[in-house]
C-alpha positions in Angstrom: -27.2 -6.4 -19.1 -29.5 -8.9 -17.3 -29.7 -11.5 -20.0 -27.5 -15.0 -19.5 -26.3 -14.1 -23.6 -24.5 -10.4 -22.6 -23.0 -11.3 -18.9 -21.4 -14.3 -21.4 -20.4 -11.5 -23.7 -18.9 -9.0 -21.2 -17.1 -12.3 -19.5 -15.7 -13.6 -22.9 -14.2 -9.7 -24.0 -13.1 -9.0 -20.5 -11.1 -12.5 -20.3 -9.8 -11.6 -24.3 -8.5 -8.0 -23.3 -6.8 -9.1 -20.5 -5.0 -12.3 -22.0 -3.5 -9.3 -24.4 -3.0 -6.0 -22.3 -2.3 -7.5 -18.9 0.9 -5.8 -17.6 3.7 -8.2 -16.7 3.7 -8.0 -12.8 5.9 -10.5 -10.9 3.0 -11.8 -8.2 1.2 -12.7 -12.2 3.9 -15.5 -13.0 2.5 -17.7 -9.6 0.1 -19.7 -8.0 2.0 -20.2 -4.9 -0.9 -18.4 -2.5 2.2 -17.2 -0.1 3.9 -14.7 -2.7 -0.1 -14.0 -3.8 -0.9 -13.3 -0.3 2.3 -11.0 0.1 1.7 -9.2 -3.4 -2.1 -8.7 -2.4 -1.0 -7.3 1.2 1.5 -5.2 0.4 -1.1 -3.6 -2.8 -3.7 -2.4 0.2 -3.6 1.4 -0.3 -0.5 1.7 -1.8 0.5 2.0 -6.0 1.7 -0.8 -8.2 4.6 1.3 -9.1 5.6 1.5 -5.4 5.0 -1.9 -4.6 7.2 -3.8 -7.6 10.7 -2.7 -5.9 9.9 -4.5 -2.4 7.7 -7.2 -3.3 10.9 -9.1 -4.7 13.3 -8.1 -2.4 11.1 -9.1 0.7 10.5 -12.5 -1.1 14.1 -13.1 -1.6 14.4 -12.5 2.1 11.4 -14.2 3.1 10.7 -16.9 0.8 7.9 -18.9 2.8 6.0 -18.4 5.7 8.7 -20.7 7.8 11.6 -17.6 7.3 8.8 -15.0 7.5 7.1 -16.1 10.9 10.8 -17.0 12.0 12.5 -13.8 11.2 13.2 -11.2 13.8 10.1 -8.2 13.8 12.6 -5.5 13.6 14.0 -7.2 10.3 10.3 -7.4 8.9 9.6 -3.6 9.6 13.1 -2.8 8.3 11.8 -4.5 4.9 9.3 -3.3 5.1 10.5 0.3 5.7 8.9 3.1 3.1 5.8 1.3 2.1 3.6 2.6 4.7 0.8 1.3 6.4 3.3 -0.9 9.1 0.4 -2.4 10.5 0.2 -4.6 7.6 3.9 -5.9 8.1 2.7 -6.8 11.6 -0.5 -8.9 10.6 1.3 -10.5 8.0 4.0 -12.0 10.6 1.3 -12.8 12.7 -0.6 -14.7 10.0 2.7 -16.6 9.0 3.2 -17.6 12.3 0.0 -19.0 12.8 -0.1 -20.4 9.2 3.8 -22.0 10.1 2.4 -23.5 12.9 -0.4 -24.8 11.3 2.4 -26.3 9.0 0.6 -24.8 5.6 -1.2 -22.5 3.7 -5.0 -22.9 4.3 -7.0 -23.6 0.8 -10.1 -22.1 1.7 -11.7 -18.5 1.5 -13.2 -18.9 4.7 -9.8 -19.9 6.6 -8.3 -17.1 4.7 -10.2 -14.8 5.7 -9.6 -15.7 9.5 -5.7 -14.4 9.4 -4.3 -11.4 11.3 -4.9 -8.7 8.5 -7.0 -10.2 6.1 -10.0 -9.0 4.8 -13.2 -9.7 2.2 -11.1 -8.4 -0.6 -7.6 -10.0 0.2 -9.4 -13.6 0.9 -11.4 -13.3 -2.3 -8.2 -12.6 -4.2 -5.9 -14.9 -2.3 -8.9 -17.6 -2.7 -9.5 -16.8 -6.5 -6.2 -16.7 -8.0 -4.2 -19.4 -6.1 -6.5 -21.8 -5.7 -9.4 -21.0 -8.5 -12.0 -20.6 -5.9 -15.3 -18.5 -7.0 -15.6 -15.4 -4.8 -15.5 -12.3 -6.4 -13.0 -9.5 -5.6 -14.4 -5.8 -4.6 -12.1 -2.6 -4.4 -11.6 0.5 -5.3 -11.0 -0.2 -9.1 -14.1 -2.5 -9.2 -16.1 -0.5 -7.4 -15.4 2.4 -10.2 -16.0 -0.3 -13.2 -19.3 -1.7 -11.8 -20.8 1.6 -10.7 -20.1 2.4 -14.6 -21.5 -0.6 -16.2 -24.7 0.5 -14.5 -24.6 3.4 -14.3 -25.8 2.9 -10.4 -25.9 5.3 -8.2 -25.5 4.2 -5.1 -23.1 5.7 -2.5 -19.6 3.0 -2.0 -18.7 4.2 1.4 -21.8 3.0 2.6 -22.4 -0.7 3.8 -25.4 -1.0 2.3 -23.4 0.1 -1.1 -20.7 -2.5 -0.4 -23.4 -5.2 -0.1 -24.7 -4.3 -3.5 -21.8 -4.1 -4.9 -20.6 -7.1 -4.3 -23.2 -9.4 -4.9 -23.3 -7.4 -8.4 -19.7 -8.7 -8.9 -20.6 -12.1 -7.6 -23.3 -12.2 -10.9 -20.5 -11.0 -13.4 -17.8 -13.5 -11.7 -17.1 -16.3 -13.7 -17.0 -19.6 -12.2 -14.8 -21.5 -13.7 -12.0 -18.6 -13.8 -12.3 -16.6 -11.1 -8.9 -15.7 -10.8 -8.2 -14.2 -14.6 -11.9 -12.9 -14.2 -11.0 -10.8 -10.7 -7.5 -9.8 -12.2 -9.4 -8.6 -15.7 -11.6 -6.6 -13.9 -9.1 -4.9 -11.4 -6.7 -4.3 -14.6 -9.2 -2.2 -16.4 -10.7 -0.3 -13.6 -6.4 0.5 -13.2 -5.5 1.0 -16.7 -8.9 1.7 -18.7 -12.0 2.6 -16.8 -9.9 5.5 -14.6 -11.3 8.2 -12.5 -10.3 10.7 -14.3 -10.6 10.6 -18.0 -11.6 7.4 -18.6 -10.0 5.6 -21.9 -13.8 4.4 -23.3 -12.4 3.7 -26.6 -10.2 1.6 -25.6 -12.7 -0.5 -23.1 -13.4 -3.9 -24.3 -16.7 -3.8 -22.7 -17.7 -0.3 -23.3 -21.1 -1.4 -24.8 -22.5 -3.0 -22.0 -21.2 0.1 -20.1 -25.2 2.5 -19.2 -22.9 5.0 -17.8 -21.3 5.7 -21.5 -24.5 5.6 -23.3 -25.7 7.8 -21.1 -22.0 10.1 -21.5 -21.7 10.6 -17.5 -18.5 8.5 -16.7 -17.5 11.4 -14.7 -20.4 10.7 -11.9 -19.8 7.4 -11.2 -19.0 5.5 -8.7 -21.0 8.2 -5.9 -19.3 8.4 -3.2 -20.6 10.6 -0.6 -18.1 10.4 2.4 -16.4 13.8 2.5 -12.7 14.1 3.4 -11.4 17.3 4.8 -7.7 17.7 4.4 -5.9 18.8 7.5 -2.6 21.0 7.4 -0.3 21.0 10.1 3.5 22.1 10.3 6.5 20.1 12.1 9.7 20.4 13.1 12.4 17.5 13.0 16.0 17.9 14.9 19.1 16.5 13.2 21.6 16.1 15.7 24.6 14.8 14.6 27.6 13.6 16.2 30.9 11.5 15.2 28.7 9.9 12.3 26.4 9.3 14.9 22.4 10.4 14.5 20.6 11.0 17.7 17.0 9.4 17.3 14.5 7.5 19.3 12.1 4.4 19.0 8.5 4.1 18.9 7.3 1.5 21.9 6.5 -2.1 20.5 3.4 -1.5 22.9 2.5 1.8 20.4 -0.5 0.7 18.2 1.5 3.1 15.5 4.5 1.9 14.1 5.6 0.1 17.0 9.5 -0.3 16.8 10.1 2.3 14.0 12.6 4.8 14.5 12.0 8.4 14.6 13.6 12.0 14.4 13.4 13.6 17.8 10.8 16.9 18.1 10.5 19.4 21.0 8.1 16.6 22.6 11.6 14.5 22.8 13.8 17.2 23.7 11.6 19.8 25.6 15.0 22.0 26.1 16.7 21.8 22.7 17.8 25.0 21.2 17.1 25.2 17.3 19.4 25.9 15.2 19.8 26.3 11.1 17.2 25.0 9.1 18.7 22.6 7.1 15.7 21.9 4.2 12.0 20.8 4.5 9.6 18.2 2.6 5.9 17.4 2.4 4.6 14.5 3.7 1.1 12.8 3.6 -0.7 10.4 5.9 -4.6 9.7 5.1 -6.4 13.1 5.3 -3.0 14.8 6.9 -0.8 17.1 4.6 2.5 17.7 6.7 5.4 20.0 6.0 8.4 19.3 8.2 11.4 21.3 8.8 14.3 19.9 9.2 16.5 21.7 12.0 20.1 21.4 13.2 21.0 21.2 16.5 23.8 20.6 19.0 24.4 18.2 20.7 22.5 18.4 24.4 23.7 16.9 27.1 20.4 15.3 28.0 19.5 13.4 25.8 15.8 11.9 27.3 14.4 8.8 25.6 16.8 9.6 22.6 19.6 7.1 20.9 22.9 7.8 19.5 22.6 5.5 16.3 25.6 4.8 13.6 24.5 6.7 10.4 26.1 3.5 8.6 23.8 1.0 10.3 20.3 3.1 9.3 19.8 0.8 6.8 19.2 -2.5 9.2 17.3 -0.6 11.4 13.2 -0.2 11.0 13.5 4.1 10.4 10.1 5.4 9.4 9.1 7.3 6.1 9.8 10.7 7.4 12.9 10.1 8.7 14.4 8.8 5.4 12.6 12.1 3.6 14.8 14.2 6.7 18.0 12.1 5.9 17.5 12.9 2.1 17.5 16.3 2.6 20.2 16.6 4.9 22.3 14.1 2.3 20.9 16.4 -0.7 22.4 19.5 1.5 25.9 17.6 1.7 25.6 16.8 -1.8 25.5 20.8 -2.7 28.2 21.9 -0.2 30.5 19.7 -1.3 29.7 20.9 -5.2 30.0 24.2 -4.2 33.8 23.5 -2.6 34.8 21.4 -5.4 33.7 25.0 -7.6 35.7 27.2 -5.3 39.2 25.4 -5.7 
């Protein structure tokens, strides 16, 4: 694929396939770089499907970078609450209170690129699809599709791979759409090229794809970064009191999750005596696999850097991933007692 004639050919079938298989996703139906910017933060690690119930709902609450940058930080985390990665909640107030005071939306990639939390790939997609500027777009998907195309073995986790990479995807990009031409590219590597099983006969640019002709889909992209999965076993106390829950908050100084609420452990309450368990659930953070167990206690009398907090009020309040897996067990538990009383009568 070096000619000028068949990088105008892959262009032209990439652009066609996605004018007519594009999903219908909300951030697709805007140019207003804000909701782009929010749609492209909130997408970093994390699923489409997980992403579509909160990108609305946080733009309904936040609307522009004024009521974003404004907002209270617990109400941002609360929002944010179950989508992981908090970090990103944090940079993105930053960069809307930088942005506010600025009094707009910068219009350049290298602006862009400047704000708390932004990176190559989020500037190249902000830049691209809100504002038509030509920088190509490099992740995970079109890493997978270009590694493909040429059948090229060179490792992704490296720098030296990302360098290549991307300067390959700045010769594909085309100029005068960037933003279709990013989004086309991202969409296959999504819906078509996957990593697993790839849908070739349905890839609008399978003949310009060397991995194909050569039938080795399945060793491309390389990447030669091992990840060792590590296994490690919790316990969470529910301690429960006049439809009160006793928990307690991460410091704003903490680098992780700053604000969040959590479930106490023995670290909390060195002296607790366990009691029933009450369920347990899996739970996974980058190369971490967690199973917690989820323990009733009694009340203690000390209570340490612990909070009595309303059980109707958890919803307001920024209460991390694991403790709304611990509250759907214990609610799942309630659920099945009560069924099991109702049967009795």
């Amino acid at each position: 694929m070096n000619s000028d004639r068949s990088v105008e050919e892959l262009r032209s079938a990439l652009l066609g396939w996605y004018a007519k298989n594009r999903r219908d996703l909300p951030w697709r139906r805007t140019r207003d770089p804000y909701a782009i910017w929010i749609s492209e933060t909130m997408l970093q690690q994390t699923r489409v499907a997980a992403v579509l119930p909160y990108y609305e709902r946080f733009l309904t609450r936040f609307p522009d970078l004024e009521s974003l940058a404004s907002a209270p930080g617990e109400e941002v985390l609360a929002r944010w609450a179950g989508l992981g990665y908090y970090y990103r909640a944090r940079n993105l107030q930053k960069a809307a209170q930088s942005m506010a005071e600025a009094g707009r939306f910068p219009g350049d990639y290298e602006t862009i690129r400047t704000l708390p939390g932004v990176g190559d790939y989020t500037a190249a997609a902000v830049a691209s699809i809100a504002f038509g500027l030509p920088h190509a777009v490099l992740d995970g998907n079109v890493f997978r599709v270009l590694s493909r195309l040429r059948a090229d073995p060179t490792d992704i986790s490296s720098a030296k791979g990302r360098k290549h990479f991307s300067a390959i995807a700045d010769s594909l990009l085309d100029r005068e759409q960037p933003g279709p031409f990013n989004q086309a590219l991202m969409e296959l590597g999504a819906t078509v090229c996957l990593s697993k099983n790839p849908h070739c006969l349905l890839c609008p640019i399978a003949q310009h794809c060397a991995a194909k002709r050569l039938g080795e889909q399945s060793r491309f992209p390389v990447n030669r970064k091992k990840q060792v999965s590590v296994k490690e076993e919790r316990t969470l106390f529910w301690i429960e009191r006049e439809n009160q829950v006793l928990a307690w908050q991460r410091p704003l100084t903490e680098r992780l999750m700053p604000g969040f609420w959590e479930l106490p452990e023995m670290e909390q309450l060195p002296g607790i005596k366990p009691g029933r368990v009450l369920g347990a659930f899996r739970h996974g953070i980058t190369i971490h696999d967690y199973t917690f167990s989820v323990v009733q206690c009694k009340p203690p009398v000390a209570i340490g850097c612990c909070e009595w907090l309303p059980l109707s009020g958890l919803g307001a309040r920024p209460i991390s991933t694991i403790f709304n897996k611990a509250l759907k067990v214990v609610h799942k538990l309630a659920r099945s007692a009560a069924a099991a009383g109702l049967q009795s009568r």
